[in-house]
N, C-alpha and C positions, 0 to 999 in steps of 0.2 A: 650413636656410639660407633667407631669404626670398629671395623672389624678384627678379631684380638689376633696377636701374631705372638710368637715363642720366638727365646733366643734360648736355644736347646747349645748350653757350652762345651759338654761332652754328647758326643754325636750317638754313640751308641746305648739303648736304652738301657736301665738297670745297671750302668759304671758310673753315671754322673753325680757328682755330687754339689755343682752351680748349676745352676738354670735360673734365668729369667723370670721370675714370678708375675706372671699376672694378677691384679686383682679389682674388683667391680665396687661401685658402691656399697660401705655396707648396710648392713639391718639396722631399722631405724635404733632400735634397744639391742644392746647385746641378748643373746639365745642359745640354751644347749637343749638337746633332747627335741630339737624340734623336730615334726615330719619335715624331706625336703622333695618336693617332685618337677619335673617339667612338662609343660603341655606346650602342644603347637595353636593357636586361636587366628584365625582370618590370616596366616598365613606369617606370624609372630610367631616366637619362642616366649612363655612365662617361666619364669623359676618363680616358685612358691614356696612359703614356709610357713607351718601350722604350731600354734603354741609352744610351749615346751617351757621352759623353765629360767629368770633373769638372773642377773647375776650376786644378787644376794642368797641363791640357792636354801631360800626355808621354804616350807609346803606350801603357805599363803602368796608364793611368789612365783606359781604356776599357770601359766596367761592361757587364756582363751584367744587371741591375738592373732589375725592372718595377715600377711603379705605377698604381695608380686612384684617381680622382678622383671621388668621389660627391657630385654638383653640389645633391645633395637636403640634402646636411649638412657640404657645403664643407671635405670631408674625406677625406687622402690613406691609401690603405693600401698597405702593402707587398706583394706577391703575389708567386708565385712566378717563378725567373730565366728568362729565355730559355732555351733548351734552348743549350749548348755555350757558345764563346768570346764577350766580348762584343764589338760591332761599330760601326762607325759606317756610315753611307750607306744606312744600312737603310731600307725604305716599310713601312709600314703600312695597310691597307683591313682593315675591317668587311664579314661578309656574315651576314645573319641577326644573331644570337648569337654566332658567332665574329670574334674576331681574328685577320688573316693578318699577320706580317711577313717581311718580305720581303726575301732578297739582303743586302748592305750588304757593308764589307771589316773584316777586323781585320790596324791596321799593326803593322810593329816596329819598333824603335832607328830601325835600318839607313833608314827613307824605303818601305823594300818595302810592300805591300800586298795580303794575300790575300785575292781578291773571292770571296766564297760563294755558290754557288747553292742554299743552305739558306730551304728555306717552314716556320716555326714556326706553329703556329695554335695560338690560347688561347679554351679555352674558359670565359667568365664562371662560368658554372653548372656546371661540375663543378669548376670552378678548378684544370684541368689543362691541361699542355701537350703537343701532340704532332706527331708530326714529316708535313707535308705532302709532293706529291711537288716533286722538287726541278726550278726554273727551267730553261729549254731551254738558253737563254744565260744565264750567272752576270752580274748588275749590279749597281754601286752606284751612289746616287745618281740614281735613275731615280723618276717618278713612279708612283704606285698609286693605281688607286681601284675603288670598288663600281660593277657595273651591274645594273640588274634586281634586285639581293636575291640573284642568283647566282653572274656572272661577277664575277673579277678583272683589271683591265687593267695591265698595266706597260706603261710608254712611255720607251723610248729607254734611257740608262744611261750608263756608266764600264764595260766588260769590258774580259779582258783582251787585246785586241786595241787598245785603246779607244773611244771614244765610237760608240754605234748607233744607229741610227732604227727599229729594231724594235717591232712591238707585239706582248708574248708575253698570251694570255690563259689563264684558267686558271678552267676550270668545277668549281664542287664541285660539280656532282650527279654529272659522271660522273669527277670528282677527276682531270682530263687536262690538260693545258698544250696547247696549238696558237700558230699568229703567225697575226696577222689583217693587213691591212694598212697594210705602213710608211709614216711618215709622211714628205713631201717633201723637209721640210726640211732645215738643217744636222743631224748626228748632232750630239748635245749629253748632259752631265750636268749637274747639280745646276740642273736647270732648278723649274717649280713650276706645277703642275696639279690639275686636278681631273675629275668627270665632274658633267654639270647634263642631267638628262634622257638624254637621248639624244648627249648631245653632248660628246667631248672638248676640254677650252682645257687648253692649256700656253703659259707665258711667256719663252723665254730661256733660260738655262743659260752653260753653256763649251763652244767648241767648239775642233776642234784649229786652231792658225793656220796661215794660209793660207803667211806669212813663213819663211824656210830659216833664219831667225836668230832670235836671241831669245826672245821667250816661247814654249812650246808649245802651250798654250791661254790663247785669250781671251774678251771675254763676246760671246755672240750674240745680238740683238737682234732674232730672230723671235718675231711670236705665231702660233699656230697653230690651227685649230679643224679638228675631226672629228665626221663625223656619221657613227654606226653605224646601223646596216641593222638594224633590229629582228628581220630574217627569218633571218639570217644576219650572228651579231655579229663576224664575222672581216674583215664587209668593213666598210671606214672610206671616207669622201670627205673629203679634206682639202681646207681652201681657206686659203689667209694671212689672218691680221687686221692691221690697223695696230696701230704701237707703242700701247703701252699707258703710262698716266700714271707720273713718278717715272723713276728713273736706274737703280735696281735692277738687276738682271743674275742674282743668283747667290743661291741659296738662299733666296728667299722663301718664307713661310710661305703654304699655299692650303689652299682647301677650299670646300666647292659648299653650295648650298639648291635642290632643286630645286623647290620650290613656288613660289620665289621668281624662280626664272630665273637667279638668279645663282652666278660662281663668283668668290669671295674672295680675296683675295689682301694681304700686310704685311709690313713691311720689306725684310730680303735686303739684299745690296750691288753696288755696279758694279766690286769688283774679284774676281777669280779669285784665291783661295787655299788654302794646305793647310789642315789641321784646326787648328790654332792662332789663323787668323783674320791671318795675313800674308801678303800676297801675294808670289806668284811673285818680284816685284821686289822682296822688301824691304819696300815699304808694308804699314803696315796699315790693315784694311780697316774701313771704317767703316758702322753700317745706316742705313737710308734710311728717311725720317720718312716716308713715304707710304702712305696706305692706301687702298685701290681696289679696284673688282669691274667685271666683264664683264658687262653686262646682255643677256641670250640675248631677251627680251623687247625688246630697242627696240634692240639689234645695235651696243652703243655701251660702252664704256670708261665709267666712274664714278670720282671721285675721294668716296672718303669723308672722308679726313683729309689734308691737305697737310703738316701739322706737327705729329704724334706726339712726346710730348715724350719717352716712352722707347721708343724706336725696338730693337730687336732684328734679329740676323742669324742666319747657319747653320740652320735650322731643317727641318725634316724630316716639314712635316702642319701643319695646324691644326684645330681643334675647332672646326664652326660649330654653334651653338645657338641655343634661341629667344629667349636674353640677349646672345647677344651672341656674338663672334670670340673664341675662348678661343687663347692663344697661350702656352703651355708652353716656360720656359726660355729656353736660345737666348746670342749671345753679344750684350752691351749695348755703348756708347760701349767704346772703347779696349779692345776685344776681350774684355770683360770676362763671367767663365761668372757667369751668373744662373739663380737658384730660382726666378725671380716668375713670376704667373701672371696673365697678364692679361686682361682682358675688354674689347674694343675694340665698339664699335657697328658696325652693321650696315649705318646709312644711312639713305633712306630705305625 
């Protein structure tokens, strides 16, 4: 595959509303809820993507199903399953050579939902899977990301008690889980994060309503940043960010550059819903054309795109690369499960 190039039609970012789209081969089956990660392997770029749900969106239609994405020849192959049931609300983090996924639940008929405390890790180069140790607190819908090339961070979640502000971490040198510390804010799921240096951002999520009637949860509209302690990564300082650009709420697609300073973030939606992509009430939920990042470097929100002409929701990770925002699947207009595979700009 040559190497992907933008025809960026308005020059300055966050005014545009043409752009060139690129896009990659897609998913062999269309997919929403998937995990989506990238790993670097012998000197390659993988995008991966782990289960999630096809597009006749009933319980029984929840794959255990993995793929890679070889950005060097723009080409999907099938690898082997997740170990066990397959799931949705799963995270995904890269460390080293490995892939960790993470937690997620698998529903039935009935609306129930059993949240797993199951750590899968896959390894590219021996193209095997094996079973990590399992999470302190079982979550779905919680974010994950790589720190140092060692640690794994989970933040917050869906358990079964529900929503938490926990931070479980989880060292492969000495293969342990510990909590470092929670973060302030609302407990929240299907929020959307990353790690950029040294630094935790997360955007939003659902949290439970405050209301004795009506909905149970609704979207919360904190950002949050954490700065770990390089000497001891258990300790976090958290401070609030202001709102971030777009309406969004609920299952944006993130992912971090840390050369760059930034952390990524595309589409998602402002309403809270089950795995079908309807809300709570009734409505369905529709994704948000906006695409944005946190600039850690100048302490400031960025709009890259105001009007994304195919806007995605549900999503679970995104793949930042040196082409571009890779956004794997996902559910489009009118809740609709999509295979594409997109490639969004960066910005400047």
């Amino acid at each position: 595959m040559k190497k992907l190039g933008f025809l960026i039609v308005v020059a300055v970012a966050g005014l545009g509303t043409g752009y060139a789209q690129e896009s990659l081969e897609p998913l062999p089956v269309p997919l929403t809820n998937n995990a989506v990660v990238a790993v670097k392997v012998a000197g390659q770029t993988l995008v991966y993507s782990f289960m999630g749900l096809d597009s006749s969106k009933k319980p029984d239609a929840v794959k255990n199903s993995a793929y890679a994405l070889n950005l060097k020849y723009n080409k999907w192959t099938t690898i082997r399953s997740v170990q066990g049931s397959g799931r949705l609300g799963a995270s995904a983090a890269a460390v080293g050579e490995e892939v960790f996924v993470i937690g997620g639940f698998v529903p039935d008929k009935s609306g129930l939902q059993a949240i797993v405390a199951d750590v899968s890790v896959y390894s590219p180069l021996a193209l095997r899977w094996y079973r990590g140790p399992d999470l302190l607190t079982p979550v779905r819908d919680a974010v994950a990301a790589e720190y140092r090339e060692r640690y794994v961070y989970v933040v917050g979640g869906f358990s079964k008690s529900g929503p938490i502000n926990d931070v479980q971490v989880y060292d492969t040198v000495t293969k342990e889980w510990s909590k470092a510390t929670a973060y302030p804010g609302a407990a929240v799921f299907g929020h959307a994060g990353t790690i950029v240096g040294d630094t935790i951002i997360y955007v939003d999520g659902a949290k439970a309503s405050p209301a004795t009637q009506g909905l149970r949860y609704v979207a919360s509209d904190e950002c949050w940043m954490g700065k770990i302690d390089r000497k001891d990564p258990r300790k976090i300082t958290w401070s609030k960010l202001p709102g971030h650009p777009g309406t969004a709420r609920y299952r944006i697609a993130a992912g971090g550059a840390g050369k760059e300073g930034k952390a990524y973030f595309s589409g998602g939606t402002d309403i809270v819903y089950d795995y079908t992509g309807v809300g709570f009430d009734g409505t369905g939920a529709e994704p948000s054309p906006v695409v944005f990042d946190y600039n850690l470097k100048r302490e400031a929100w960025e709009t890259i795109l105001d009007n994304d002409r195919n806007p995605t929701m549900d999503h679970r990770g995104m793949a930042v690369t040196s082409d571009g925002l890779i956004v794997v699947g996902g559910m489009a207009k009118a809740q609709k499960v999509t295979a594409a595979v997109r490639v969004l700009p960066r910005g400047k």
